[in-house]
C-alpha positions in Angstrom: -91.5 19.1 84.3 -90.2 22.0 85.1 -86.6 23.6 84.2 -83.7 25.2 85.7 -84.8 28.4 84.9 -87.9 27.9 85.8 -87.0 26.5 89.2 -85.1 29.4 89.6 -87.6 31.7 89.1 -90.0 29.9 91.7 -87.4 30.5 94.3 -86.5 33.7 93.4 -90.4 34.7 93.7 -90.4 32.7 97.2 -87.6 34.9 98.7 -89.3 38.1 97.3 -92.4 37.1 99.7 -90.3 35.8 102.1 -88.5 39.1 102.6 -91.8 41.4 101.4 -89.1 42.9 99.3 -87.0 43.0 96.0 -84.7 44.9 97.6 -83.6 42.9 100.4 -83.9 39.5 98.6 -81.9 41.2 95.5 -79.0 41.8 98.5 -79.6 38.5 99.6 -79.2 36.9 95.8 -76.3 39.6 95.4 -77.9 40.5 92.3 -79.8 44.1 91.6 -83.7 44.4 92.1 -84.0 45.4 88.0 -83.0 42.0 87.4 -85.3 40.1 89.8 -88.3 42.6 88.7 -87.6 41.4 84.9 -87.4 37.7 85.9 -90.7 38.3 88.2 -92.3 40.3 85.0 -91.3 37.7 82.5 -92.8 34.4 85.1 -95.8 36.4 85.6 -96.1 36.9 81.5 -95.0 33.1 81.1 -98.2 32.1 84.0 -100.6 34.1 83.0 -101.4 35.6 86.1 -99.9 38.2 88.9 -97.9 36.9 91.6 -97.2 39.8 93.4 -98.4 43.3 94.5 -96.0 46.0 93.9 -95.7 49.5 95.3 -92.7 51.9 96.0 -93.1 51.0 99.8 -94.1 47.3 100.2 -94.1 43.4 98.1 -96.8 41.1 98.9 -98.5 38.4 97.2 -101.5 38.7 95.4 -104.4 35.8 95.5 -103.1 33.7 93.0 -99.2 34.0 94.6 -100.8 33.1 97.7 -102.2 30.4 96.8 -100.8 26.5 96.9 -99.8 24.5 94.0 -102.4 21.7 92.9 -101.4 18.2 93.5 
């Protein structure tokens, strides 16, 4: 089962695709985009895998973030 925290970093990853940008979904969250890219950093780390592409222009899932859960 999963925890608050990690609930919370599930849908702060979801608005981050959603808006194809930390900065946008950091406004949204009212919260700066260092402190989403630490939380997305440290789910990534906790997964094991990349969930998202990152350049200094654009946000976008990689393969794996893409990807649906299995039931």
């Amino acid at each position: 089962m999963l925890n608050r925290s990690q609930l919370s970093d599930l849908s702060i990853f979801l608005l981050i695709v959603q808006h194809r940008s930390f900065r946008k979904a950091a406004d949204h969250l009212d919260v700066t985009v260092s402190a989403l890219s630490h939380r997305m950093k440290s789910l990534e780390e906790r997964l094991g895998v990349r969930l998202l592409n990152r350049t200094s222009r654009s946000v976008a899932p990689t393969a794996a973030g893409r990807r649906s859960p299995k039931k």
